[in-house]
Backbone bond lengths (Angstrom), bond angles and torsions (degrees), N, CA, C in turn:
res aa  C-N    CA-C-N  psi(-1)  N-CA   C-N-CA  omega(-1)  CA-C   N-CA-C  phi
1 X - - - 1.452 - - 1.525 112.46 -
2 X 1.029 105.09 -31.58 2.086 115.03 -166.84 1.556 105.46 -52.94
3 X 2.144 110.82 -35.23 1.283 110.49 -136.55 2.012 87.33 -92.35
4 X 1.466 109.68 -24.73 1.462 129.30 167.53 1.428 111.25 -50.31
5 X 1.484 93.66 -76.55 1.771 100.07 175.50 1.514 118.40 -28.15
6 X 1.273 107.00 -39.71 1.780 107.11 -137.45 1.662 72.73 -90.65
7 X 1.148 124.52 -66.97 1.836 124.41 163.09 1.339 108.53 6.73
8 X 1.244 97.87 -105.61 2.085 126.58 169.09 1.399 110.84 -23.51
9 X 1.494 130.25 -41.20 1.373 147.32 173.06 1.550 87.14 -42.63
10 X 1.528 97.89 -94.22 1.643 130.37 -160.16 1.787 98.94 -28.85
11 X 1.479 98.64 -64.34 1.241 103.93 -164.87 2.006 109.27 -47.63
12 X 1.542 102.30 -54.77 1.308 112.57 -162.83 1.775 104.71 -48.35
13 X 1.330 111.59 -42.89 1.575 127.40 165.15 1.682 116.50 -30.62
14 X 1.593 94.44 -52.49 1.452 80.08 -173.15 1.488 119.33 -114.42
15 X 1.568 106.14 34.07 1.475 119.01 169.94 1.667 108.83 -120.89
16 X 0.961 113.44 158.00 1.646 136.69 179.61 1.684 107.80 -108.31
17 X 1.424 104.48 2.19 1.828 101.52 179.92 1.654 87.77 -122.17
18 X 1.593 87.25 176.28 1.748 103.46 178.95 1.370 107.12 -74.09
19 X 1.555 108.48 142.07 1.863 109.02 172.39 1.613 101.27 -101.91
20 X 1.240 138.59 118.26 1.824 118.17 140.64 1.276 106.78 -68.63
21 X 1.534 101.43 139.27 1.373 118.04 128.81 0.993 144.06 -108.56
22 X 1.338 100.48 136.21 1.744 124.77 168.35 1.641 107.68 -40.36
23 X 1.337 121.27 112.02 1.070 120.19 -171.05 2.145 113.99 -117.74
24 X 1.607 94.14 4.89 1.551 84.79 -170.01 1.070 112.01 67.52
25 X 1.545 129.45 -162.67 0.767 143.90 -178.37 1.776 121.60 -80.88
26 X 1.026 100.08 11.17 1.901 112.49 -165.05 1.546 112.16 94.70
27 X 1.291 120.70 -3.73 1.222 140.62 -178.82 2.098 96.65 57.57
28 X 1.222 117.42 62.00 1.333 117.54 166.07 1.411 103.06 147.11
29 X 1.365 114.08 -160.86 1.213 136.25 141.37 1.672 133.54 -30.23
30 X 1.272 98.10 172.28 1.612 90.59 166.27 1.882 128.02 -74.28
31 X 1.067 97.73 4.10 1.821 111.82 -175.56 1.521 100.62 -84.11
32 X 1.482 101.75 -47.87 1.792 126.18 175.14 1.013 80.66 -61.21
33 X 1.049 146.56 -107.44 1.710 144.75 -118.95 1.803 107.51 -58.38
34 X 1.615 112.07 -33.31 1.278 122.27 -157.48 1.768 91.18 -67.85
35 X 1.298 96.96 -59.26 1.263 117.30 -172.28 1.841 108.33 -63.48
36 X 1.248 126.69 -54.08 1.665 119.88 172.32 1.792 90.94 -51.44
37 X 1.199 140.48 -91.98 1.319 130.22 175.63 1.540 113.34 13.54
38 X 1.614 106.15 -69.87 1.553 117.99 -148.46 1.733 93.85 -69.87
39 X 1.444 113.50 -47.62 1.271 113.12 -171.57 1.584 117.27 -89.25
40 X 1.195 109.73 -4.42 1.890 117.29 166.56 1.876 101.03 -63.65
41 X 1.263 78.07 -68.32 1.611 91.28 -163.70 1.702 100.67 -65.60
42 X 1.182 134.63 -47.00 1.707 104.13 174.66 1.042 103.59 -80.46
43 X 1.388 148.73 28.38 1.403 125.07 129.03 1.716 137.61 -76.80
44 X 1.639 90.96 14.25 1.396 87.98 -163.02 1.515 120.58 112.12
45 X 1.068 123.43 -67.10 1.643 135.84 -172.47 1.646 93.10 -33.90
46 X 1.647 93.05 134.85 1.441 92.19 162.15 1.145 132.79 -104.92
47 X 1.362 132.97 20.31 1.632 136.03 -138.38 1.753 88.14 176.39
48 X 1.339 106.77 137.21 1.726 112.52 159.44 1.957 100.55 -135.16
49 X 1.392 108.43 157.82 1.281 96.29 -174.20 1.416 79.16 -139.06
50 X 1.520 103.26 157.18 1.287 108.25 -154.23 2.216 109.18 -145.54
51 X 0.831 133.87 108.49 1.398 137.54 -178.37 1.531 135.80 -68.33
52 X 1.291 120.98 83.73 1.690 105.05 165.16 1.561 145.01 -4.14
53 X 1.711 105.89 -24.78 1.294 111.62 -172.66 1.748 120.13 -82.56
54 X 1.222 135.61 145.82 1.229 135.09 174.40 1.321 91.49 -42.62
55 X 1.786 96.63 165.65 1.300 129.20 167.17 1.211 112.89 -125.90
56 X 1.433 96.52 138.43 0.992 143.08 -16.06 1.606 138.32 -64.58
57 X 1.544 109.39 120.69 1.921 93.74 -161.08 2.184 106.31 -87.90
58 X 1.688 66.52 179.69 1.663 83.79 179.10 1.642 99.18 -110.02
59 X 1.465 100.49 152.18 1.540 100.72 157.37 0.936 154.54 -27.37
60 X 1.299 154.01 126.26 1.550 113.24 -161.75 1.263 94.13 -91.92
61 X 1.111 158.59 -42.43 1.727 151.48 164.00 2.112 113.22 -23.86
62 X 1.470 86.96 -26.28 1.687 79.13 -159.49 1.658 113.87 -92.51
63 X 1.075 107.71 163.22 1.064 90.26 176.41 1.657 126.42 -88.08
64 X 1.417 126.42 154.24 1.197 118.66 -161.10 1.288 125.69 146.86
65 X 1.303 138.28 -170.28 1.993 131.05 179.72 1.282 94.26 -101.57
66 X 2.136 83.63 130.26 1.788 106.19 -157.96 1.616 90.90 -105.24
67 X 1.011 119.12 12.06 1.822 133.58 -144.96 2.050 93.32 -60.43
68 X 0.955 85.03 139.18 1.920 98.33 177.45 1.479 116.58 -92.67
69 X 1.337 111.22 130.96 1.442 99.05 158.39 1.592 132.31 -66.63
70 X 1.712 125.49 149.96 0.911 104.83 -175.98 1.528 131.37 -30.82
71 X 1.504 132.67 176.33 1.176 114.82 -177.39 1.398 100.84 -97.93
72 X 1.550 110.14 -5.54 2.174 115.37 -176.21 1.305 91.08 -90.30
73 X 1.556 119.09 -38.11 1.230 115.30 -169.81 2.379 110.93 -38.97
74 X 2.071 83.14 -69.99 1.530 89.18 -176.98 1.421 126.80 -59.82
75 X 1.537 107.26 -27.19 1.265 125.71 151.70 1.559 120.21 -10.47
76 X 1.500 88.75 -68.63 1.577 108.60 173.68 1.634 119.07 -59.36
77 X 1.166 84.64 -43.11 1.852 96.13 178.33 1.228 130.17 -49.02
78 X 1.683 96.60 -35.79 1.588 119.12 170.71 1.402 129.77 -66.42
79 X 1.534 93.98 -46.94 1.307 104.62 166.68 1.251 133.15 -68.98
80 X 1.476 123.21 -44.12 1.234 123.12 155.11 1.609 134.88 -35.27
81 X 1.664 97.17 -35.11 1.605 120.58 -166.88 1.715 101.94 -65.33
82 X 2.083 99.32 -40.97 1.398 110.96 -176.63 1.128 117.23 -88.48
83 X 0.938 133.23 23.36 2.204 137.99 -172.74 1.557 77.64 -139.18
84 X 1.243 150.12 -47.57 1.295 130.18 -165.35 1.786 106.02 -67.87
85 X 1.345 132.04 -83.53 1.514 125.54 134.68 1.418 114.70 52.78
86 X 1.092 138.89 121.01 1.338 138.86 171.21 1.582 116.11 -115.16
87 X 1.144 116.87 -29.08 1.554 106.42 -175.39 1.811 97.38 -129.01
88 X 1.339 84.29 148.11 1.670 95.89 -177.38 1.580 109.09 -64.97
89 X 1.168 126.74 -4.75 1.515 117.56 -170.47 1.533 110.88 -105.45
90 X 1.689 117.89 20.77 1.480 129.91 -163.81 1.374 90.07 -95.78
91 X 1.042 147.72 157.15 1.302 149.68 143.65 1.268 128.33 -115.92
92 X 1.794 122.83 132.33 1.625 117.66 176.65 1.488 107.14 -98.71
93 X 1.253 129.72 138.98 1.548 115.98 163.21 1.171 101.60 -109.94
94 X 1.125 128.84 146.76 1.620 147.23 168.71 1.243 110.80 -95.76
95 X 1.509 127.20 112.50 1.017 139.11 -178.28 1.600 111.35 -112.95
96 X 1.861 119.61 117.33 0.985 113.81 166.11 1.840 135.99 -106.83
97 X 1.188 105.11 148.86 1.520 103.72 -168.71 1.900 103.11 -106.78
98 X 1.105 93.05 57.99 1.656 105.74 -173.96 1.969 89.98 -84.57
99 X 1.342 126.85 -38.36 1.092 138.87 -153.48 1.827 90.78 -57.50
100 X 1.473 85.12 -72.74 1.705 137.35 170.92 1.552 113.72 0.03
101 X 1.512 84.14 -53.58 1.795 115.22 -161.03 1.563 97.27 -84.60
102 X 1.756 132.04 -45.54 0.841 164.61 -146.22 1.834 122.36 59.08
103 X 1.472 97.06 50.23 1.197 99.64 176.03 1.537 114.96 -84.63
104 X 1.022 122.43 6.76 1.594 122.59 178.49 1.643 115.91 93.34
105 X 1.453 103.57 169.21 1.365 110.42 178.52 1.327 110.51 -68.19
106 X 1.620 112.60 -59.18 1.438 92.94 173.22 1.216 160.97 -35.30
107 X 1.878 91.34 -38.12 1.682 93.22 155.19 1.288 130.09 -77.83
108 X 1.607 122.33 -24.55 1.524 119.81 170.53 1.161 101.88 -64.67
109 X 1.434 150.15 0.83 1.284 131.46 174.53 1.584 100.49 -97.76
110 X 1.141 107.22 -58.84 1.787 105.21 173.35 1.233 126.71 -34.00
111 X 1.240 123.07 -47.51 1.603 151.59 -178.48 1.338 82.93 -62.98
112 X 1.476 116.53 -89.65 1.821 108.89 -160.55 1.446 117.39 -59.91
113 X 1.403 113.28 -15.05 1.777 123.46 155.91 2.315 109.34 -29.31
114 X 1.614 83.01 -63.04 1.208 115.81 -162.38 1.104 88.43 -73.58
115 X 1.435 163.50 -47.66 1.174 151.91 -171.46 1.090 123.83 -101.54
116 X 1.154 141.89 -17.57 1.451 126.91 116.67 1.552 146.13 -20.70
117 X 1.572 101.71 -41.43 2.005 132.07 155.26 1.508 93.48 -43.00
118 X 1.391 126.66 -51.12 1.505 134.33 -137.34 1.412 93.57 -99.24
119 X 1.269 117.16 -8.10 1.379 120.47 174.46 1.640 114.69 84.29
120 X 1.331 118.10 32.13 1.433 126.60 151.54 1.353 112.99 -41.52
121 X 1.880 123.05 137.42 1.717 106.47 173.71 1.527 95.09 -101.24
122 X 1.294 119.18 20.62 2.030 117.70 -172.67 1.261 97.08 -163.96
123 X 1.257 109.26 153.33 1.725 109.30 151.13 1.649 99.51 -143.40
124 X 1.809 104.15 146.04 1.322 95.43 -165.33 1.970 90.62 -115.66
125 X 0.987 95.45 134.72 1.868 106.43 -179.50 1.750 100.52 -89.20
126 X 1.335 110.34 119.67 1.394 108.57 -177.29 1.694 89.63 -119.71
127 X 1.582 94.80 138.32 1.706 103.38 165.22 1.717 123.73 -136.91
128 X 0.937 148.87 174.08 1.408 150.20 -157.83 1.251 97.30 -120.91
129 X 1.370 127.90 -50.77 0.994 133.20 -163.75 1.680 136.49 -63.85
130 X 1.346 102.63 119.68 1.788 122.74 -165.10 1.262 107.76 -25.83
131 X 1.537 148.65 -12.51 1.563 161.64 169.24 1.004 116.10 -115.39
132 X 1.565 113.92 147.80 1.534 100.16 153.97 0.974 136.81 -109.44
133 X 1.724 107.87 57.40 1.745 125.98 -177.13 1.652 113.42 -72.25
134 X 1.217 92.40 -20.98 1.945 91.22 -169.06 1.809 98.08 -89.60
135 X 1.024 94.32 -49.34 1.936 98.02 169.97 1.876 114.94 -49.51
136 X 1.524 115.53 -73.65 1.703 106.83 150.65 1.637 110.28 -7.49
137 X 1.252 106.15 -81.89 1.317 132.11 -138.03 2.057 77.82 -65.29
138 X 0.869 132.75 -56.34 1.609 139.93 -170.74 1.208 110.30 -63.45
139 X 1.623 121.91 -41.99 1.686 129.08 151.42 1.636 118.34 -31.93
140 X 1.161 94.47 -65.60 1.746 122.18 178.28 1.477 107.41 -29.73
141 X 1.358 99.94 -57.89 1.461 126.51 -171.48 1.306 112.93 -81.91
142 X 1.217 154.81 -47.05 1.320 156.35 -171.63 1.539 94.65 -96.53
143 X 1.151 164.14 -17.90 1.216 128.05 129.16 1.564 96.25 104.83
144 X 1.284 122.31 20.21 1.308 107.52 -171.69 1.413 130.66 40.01
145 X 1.599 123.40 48.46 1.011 155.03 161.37 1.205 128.03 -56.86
146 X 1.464 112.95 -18.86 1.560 128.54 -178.48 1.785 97.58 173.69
147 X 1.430 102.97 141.80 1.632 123.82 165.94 2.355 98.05 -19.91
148 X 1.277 109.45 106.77 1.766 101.15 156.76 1.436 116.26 -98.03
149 X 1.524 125.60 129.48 1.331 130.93 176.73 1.449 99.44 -99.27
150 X 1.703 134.97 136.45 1.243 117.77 168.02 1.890 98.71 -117.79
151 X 1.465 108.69 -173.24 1.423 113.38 -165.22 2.173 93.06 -133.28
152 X 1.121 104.99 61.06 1.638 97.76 -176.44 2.037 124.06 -67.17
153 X 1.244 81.04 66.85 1.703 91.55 -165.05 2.037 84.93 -79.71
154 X 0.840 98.36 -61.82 1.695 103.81 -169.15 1.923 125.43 -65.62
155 X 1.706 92.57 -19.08 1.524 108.32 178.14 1.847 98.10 -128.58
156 X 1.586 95.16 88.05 1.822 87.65 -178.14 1.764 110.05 -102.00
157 X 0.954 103.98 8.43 1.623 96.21 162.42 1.477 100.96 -74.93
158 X 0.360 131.27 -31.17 1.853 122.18 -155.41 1.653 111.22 -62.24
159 X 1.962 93.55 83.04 1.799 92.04 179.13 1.117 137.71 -34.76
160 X 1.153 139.40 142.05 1.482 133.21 169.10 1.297 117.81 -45.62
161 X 1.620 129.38 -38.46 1.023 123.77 -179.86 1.279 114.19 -76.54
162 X 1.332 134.44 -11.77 1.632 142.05 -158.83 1.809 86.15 -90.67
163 X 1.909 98.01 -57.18 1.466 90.95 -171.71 1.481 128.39 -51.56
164 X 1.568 107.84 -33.70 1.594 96.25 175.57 1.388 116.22 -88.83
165 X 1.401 136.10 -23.35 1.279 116.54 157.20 1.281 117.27 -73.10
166 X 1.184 122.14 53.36 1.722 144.23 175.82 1.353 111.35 -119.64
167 X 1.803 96.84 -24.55 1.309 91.31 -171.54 1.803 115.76 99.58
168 X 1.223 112.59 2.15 1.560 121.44 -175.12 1.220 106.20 -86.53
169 X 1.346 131.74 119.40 1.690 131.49 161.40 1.428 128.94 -49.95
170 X 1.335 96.90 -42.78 2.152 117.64 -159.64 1.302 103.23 -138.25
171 X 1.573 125.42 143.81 1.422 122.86 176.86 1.431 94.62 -137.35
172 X 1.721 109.36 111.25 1.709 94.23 175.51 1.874 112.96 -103.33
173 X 1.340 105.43 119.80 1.377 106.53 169.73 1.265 122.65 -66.33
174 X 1.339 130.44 89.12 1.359 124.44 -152.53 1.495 136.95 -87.78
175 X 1.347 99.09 -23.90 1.653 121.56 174.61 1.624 101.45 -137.44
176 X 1.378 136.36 -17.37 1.552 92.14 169.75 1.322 141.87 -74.65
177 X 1.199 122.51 10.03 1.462 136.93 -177.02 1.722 92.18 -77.36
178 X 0.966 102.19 -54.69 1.905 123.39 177.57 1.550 98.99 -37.99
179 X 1.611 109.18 -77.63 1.142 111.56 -171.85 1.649 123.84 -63.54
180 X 1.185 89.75 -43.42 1.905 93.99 166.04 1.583 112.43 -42.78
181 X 1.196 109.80 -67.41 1.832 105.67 -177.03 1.780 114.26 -55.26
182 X 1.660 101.18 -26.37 1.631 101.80 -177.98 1.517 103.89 -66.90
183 X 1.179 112.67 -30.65 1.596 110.06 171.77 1.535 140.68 -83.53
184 X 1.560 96.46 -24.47 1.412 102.80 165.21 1.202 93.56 -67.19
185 X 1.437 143.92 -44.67 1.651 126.57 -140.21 1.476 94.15 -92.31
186 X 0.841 119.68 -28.11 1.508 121.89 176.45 2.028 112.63 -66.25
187 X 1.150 91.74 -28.41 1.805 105.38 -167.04 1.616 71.95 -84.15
188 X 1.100 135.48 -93.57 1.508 153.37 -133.86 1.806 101.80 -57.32
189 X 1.339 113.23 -17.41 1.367 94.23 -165.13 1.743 102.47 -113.15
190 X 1.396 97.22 -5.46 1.717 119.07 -164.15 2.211 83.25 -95.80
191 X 1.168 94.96 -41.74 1.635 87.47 176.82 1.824 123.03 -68.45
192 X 1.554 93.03 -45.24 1.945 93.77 157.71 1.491 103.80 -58.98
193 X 1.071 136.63 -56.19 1.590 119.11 -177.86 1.174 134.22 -34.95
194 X 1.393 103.50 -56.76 1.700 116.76 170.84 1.758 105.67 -68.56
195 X 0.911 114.04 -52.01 1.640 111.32 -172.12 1.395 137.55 -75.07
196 X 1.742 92.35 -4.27 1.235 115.13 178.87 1.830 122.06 62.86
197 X 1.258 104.74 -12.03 1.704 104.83 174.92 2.017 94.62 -156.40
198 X 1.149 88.76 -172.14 1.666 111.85 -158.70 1.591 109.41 -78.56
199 X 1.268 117.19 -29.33 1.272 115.20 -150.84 1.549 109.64 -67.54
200 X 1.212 112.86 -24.98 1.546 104.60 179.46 1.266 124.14 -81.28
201 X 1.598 109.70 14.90 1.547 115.73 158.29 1.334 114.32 -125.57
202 X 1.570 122.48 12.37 1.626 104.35 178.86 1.680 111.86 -77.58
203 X 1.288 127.57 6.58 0.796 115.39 152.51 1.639 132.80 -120.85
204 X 1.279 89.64 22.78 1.754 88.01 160.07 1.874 119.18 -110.90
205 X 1.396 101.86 -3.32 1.275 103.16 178.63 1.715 124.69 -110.99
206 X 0.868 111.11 158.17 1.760 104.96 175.06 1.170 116.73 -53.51
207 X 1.329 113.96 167.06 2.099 126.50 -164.61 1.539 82.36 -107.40
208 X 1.216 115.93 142.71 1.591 142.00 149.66 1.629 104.42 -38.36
209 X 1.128 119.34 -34.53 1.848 118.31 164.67 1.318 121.78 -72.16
210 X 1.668 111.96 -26.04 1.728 109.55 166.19 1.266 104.16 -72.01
211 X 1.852 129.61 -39.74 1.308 112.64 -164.22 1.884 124.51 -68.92
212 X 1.926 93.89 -24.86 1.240 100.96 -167.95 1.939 99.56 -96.78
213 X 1.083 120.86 22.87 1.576 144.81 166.05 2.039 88.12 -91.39
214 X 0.801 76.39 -80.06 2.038 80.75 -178.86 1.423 134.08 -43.42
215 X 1.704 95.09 -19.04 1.561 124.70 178.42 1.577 98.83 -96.63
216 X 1.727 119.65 -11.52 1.226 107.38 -168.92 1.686 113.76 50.88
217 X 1.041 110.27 53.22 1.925 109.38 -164.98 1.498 92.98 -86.77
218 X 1.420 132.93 -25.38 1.281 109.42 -168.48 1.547 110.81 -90.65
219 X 1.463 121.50 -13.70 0.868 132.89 -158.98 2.303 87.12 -80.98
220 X 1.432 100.23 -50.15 1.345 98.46 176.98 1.413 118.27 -67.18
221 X 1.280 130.40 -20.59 1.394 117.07 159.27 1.441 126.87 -70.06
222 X 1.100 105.22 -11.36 1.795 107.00 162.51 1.594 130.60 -25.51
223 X 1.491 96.39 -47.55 1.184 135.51 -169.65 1.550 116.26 -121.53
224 X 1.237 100.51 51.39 1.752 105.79 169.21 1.779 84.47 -135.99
């Protein structure tokens, strides 16, 4: 958890908007969760998101046991997450992998029924699947009952405007930022290879004055 925290910290520092974090599963028990809680939120973070799956989980992309914790079990998790909590403006989302597992819509609706009870302020419906008919179909059904965040890594048509007249609150783009830079760096360093020097990217990449703009560097020389 420390190497997350210290992440989520940094980041929240040098933004003026809300960060979630990706929290796994609470990384344990309910002692874990009390405690990731205590130290999310006085670091700042405004949002923790939190997973149904045993611990320690697997990916949901990978292959491997997608197996759920009870649904009283996370239940609990939730609740704990929200009595641990100090200021009303913290938020938990409950994210279930009912999709994941392939237990059906019905149970991702039941499950986030139940965690919502537990006092979830979100629940985020994650699915694998090449459409987003089973997500619809889970909209349909939960009724806007509480804030839905979805994760459309596997169904990327799905306009922004379609998604919120869907009824969707939150859309987290979760790995293409990831993959985007894996490809510039791959394009950018495969192009010095062939070209033998730099020049055929100084103008597709940022100036050393945008990065130290981002470093706020002048603001830190104030004070030297």
């Amino acid at each position: 958890m420390k190497e997350y925290l210290e992440a989520a910290a940094n980041i929240q520092k040098a933004l003026e908007i809300p960060v979630v974090a990706d929290c796994d599963t609470g990384y344990g028990g309910n002692y874990n969760v009390a405690h990731m809680v205590h130290e999310f939120e006085g670091s700042g973070i405004t949002a923790v998101c939190i997973e149904d799956k045993l611990f320690p989980k697997m990916n949901s992309f990978a292959s491997g046991d997608q197996t759920l914790l009870s649904t009283m079990d996370f239940a609990s998790k939730i609740e704990t997450a929200k009595n641990e909590q100090s200021s009303e403006d913290f938020f938990v989302i409950a994210r279930t992998e009912a999709l994941i597992a392939g237990l059906g819509v019905d149970k991702a609706v039941e499950r986030c029924a139940a965690y919502a009870q537990a006092g979830a302020d979100a629940v985020l419906i994650h699915s694998k699947a090449p459409s987003k008919d089973e997500v619809m179909d889970f909209l349909d059904r939960w009724d806007n009952r509480l804030p839905v965040v979805i994760v459309p890594t596997t169904y990327p048509d799905w306009h922004i405007d379609d998604v919120r007249a869907a009824g969707v609150s939150a859309v987290i783009y979760a790995n293409q930022g990831m993959r985007a830079a894996l490809t510039a760096l791959r394009n950018a360093y495969s192009a010095i290879y062939e070209a033998g020097d730099t020049t055929v990217l100084e103008q597709k990449i940022a100036s050393v004055g945008e990065i130290f703009h981002l470093q706020r560097m002048s603001d830190w020389q104030k004070h030297a």
